[in-house]
VOGU-3710 file (C-alpha; in Angstrom, 3 decimals, decimal comma):
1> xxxxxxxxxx> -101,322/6,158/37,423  -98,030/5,578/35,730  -97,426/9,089/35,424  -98,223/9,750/38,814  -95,677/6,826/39,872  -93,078/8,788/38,114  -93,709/12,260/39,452  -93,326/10,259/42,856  -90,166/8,631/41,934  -88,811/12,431/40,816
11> xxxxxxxxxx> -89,657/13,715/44,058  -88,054/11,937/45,987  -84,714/11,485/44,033  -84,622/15,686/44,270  -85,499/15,206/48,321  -82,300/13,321/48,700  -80,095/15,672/46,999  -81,526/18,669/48,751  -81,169/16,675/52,116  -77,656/15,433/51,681
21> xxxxxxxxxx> -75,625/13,055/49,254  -77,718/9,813/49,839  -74,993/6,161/50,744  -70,999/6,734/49,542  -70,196/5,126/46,412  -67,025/4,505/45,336  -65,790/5,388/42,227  -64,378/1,914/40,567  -61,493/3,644/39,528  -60,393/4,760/43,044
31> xxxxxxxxxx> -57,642/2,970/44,642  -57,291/2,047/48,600  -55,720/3,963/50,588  -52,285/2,485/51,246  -51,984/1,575/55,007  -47,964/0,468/56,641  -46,804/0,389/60,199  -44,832/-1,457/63,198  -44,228/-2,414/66,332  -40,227/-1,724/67,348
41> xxxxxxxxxx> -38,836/-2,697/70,409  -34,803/-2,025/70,901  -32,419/-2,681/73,609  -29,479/-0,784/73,540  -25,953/-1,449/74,023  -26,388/0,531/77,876  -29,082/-1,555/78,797  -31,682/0,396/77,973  -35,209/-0,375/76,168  -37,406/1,904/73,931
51> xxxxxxxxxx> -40,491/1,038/72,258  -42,290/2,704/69,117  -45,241/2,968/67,284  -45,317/4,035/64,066  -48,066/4,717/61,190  -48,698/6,194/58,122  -52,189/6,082/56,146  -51,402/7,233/52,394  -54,102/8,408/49,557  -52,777/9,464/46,582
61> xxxxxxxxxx> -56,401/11,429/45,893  -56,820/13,449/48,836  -58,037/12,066/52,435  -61,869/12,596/52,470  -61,640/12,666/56,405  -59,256/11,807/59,172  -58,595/7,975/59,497  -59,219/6,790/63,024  -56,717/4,243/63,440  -56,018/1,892/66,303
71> xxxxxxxxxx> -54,361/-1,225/67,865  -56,480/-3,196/69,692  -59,036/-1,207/70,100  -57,247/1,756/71,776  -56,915/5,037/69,209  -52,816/6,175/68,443  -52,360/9,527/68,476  -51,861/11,519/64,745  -48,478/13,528/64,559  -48,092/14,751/61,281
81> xxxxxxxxxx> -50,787/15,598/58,550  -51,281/16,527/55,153  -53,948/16,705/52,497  -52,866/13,205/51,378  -51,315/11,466/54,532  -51,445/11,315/58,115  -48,832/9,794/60,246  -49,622/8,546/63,877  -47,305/6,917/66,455  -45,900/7,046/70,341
91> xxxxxxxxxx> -43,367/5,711/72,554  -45,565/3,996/75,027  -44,076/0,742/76,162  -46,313/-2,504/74,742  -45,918/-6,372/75,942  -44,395/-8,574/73,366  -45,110/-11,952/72,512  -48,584/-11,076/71,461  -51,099/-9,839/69,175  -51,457/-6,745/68,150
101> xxxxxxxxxx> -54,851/-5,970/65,572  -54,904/-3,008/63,805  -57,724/-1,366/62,254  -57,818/2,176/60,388  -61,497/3,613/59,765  -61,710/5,796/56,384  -64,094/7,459/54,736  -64,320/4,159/52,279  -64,573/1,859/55,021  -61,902/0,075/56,982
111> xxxxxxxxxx> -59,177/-2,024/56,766  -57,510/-4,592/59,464  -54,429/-6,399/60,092  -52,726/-8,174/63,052  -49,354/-9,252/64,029  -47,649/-11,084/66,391  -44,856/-8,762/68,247  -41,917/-11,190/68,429  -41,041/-12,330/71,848  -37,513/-10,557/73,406
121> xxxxxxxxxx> -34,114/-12,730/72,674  -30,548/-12,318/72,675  -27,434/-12,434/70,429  -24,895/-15,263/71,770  -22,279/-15,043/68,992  -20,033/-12,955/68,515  -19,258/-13,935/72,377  -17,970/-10,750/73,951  -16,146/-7,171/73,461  -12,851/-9,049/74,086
131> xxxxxxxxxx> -13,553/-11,534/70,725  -10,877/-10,803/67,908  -11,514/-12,076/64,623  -8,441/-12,590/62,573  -7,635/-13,210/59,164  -8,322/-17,063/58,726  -11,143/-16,731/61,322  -14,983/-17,242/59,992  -17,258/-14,942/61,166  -20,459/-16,432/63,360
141> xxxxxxxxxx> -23,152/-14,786/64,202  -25,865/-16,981/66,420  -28,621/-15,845/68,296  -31,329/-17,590/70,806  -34,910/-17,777/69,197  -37,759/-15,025/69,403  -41,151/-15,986/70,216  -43,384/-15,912/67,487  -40,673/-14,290/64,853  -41,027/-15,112/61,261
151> xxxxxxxxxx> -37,871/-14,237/60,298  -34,025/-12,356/61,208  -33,124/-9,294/59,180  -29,273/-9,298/60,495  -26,835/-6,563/59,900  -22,680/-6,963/59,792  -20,481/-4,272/59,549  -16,215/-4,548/59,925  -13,752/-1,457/59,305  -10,134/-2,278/59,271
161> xxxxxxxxxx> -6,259/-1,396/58,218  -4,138/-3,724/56,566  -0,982/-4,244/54,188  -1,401/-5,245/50,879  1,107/-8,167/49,229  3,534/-5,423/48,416  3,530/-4,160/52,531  1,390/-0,939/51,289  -0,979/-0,025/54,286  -4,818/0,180/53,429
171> xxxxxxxxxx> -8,194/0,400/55,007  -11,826/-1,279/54,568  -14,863/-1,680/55,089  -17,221/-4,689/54,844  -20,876/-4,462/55,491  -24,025/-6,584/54,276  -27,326/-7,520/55,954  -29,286/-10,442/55,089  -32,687/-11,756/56,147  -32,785/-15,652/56,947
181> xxxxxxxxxx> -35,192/-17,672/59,379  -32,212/-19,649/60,803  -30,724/-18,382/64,141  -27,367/-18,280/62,823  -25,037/-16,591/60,273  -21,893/-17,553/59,463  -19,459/-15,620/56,820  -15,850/-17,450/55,890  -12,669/-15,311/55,525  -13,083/-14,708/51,775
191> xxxxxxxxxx> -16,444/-12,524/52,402  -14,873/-10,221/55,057  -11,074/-9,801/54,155  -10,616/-9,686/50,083  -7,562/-11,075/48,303  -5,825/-8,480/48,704  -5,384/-8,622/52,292  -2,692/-10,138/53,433  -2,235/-9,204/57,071  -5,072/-7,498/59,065
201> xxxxxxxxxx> -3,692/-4,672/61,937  -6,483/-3,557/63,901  -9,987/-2,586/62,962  -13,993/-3,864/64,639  -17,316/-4,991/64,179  -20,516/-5,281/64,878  -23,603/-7,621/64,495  -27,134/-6,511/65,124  -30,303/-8,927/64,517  -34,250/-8,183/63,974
211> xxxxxxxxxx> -37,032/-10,431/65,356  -39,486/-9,934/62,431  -43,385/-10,319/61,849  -45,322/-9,657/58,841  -43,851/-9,295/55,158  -40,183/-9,500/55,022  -38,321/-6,201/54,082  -37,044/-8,315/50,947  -38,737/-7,279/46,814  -41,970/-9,287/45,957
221> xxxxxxxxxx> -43,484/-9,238/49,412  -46,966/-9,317/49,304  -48,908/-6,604/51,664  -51,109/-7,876/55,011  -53,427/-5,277/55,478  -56,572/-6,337/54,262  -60,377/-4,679/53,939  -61,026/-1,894/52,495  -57,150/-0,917/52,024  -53,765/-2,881/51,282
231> xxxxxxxxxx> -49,988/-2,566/52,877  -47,615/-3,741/54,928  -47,976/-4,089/59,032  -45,222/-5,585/60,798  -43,499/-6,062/64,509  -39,917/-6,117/65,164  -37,441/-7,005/67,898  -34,143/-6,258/68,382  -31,840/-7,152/71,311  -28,318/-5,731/72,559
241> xxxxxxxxxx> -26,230/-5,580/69,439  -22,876/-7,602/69,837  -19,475/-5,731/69,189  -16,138/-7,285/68,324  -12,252/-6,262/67,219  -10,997/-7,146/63,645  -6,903/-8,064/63,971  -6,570/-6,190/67,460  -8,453/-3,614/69,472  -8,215/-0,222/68,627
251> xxxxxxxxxx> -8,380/2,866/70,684  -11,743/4,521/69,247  -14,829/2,148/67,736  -15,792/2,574/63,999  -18,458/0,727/63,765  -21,950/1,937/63,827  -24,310/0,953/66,698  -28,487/0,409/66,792  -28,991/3,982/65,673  -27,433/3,943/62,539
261> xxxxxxxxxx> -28,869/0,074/61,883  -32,510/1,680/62,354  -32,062/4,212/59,756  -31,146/1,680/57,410  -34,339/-0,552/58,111  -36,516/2,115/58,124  -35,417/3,153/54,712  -36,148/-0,339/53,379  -39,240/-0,170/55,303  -40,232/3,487/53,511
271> xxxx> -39,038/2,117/49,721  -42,549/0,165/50,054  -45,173/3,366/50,433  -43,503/4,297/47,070
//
């Protein structure tokens, strides 16, 4: 009888392998696959509003099949694939001020995250193309609150010429970008014009601000895609950037607008898939 009960037990082990590989199971050494993403809304300087989607689903082993990955429920479209990643993303236009869940299907299992995409808002401070910040002037940047933001990621840029305290005629350039969770930002003299500087002849500016959700683009964040996977999912928002003169206007701008701000985010953004 025992014998018999073996032979059985034999049989049927070869049945599944001759039928197909039986339930997935995962090798403890195998790692997630590493999931990050947004929600970006921009208004440019024109008026004008674009929205994107963007995602990439990472796996350092190989993909086993394509990840199905959607927000609320509703598939985005893949755009780019290789044996180890596959990108997906769009321009359609989303509502903000509310959730957004996202959940990617893998041959593992699933993983899920959801954000808030911060509400629309505006930059008050600098007040207008006509402001002209002078030597002994601080710089202020305010803006009104975004619905549902967790945080600001703010970017300051000024170019201009001066003379030196021996009347030798110079140039610079001051740039720096913070994140904060106040709606303000203010920078005294001594940030933006060195010691050097003793009288400021023409030059400009510009402030741009993020509405952020999820982990901050700052080291040490901790990921908020959980499941069956791990990275980072956020939302941002970013209004009409605010332009200003440094000493007195000059005849062609310097300083760079939402494009160039968006590179620089995204890179941060990228530095965490590595």
């Amino acid at each position: 009888m025992r014998g018999l009960r073996l032979a059985v037990l034999i049989g049927l082990a070869f049945a599944g392998c001759k039928h197909g590989p039986g339930p997935r199971r995962q090798d403890p050494n195998y790692r997630e696959p590493l999931i990050t993403g947004y929600l970006y809304r921009v208004e440019y300087y024109d008026y004008s509003v674009e929205y994107e989607r963007d995602f990439e689903v990472y796996d350092h082993e190989g993909l086993r099949m394509v990840p199905v990955l959607e927000v609320n429920g509703t598939a985005v479209p893949p755009y780019f694939y290789s044996w180890a990643s596959y990108k997906y993303g769009d321009n359609e236009r989303f509502t903000t001020y509310r959730y957004y869940e996202l959940d990617v299907t893998h041959y593992w299992g699933s993983a899920f995250s959801r954000i808030v995409m911060p509400g629309n808002f505006l930059v008050t401070n600098p007040p207008g193309d006509s402001y002209v910040l002078d030597l002994e002037s601080t710089l202020v940047v305010t803006w009104r609150s975004s619905a549902g933001a967790q945080w600001y990621w703010i970017d300051v840029y000024a170019s201009y010429d001066f003379l030196d305290s021996s009347g030798q005629w110079d140039d610079f350039e001051f740039e720096m970008d913070t994140t904060v969770k106040d709606t303000y930002l203010a920078l005294p003299p001594g940030r933006v014009f060195p010691h050097e500087v003793m009288d400021v002849l023409e030059g400009d500016g510009s402030a741009l601000v993020w509405a952020g959700y999820g982990p901050p683009v700052e080291p040490g964040d901790y990921g908020n895609v959980r499941g069956s996977g791990y990275g980072f999912y956020n939302g941002f928002n970013e209004p009409k950037e605010k332009y200003f003169w440094v000493g007195a206007p000059i005849a062609v701008r310097r300083s760079p607008g939402t494009p160039e701000s968006r590179v620089k985010l995204k890179t941060k953004l990228a530095a965490r898939r590595q």
